[in-house]
Each structure stands twice: as C-alpha cells, then as structure tokens.
C-alpha positions as CSV (number, residue, x, y, z in Angstrom):
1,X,0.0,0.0,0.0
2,X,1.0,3.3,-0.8
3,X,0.2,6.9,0.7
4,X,0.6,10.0,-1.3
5,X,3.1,12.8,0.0
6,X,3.3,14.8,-2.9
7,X,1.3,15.7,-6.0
8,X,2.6,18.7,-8.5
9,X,4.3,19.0,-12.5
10,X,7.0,19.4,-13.8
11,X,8.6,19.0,-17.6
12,X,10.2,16.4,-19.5
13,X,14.1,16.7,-19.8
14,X,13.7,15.2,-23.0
15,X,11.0,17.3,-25.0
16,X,10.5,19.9,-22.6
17,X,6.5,19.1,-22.8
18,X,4.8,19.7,-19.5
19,X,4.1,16.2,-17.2
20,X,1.8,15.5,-13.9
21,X,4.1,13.4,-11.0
22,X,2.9,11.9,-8.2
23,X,5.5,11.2,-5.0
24,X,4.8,8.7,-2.9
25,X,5.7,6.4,0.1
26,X,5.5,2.8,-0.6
27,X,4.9,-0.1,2.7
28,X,8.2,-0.9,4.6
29,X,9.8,2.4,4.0
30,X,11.2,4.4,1.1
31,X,9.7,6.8,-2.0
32,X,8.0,5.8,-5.6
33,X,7.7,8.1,-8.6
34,X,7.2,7.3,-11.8
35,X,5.5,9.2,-15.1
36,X,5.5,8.8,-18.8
37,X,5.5,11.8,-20.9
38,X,2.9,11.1,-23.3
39,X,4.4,13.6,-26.9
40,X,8.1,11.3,-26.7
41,X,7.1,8.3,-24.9
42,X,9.4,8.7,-22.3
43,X,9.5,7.1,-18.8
44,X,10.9,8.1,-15.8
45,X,10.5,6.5,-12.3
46,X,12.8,5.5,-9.3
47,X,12.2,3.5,-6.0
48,X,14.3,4.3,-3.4
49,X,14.4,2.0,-0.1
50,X,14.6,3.0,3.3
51,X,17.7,4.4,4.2
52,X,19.5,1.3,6.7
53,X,20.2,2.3,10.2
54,X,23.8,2.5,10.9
55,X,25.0,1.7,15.0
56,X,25.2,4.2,17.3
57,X,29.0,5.6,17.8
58,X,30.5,4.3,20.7
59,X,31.1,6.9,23.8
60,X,34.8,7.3,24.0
C-alpha cells in the first residue's frame, strides 16, 4: 500500500513538454515516482528503499 506525500508538474528533460508526478511512500519504507511523458514516450521512475540504520558511535 501506498500513501501520497506529494502531488505537483514538472517537464520532461527530453522534450521539454509539461508532465503531472505523483510522489509517494511505498509499505516498509522508502519513495515511488514514476510518469510517462505522453508527446516522446518517455518514462521516468525511481524507488528508493529506506535508508538502513547505521549503530550508534560508541562513547569514548
């Protein structure tokens, strides 16, 4: 399941044409995007993962 965090345009670094993107946060962590631009057929998108959790420094 997915929950949207950010709706807004943008344009195509191919043809320059105008495109709608949606951001949003998929289950177990992390951010989804993807859109087509529809005048060069283009597709863009990305999934990124939560970022891991690294151990705390030890005092010194």
């Amino acid at each position: 399941m997915t929950s949207t965090i950010e709706v807004g345009t943008t344009h195509c670094p191919s043809c320059a044409a105008p495109l709608n993107f949606t951001l949003d946060a998929v289950e177990g962590g992390g951010l989804r995007y993807d859109v087509t631009c529809a005048p060069c057929q283009q597709v863009y998108f990305h999934v990124s993962t939560e970022a891991p959790q690294l151990p705390a420094a030890a005092a010194a």
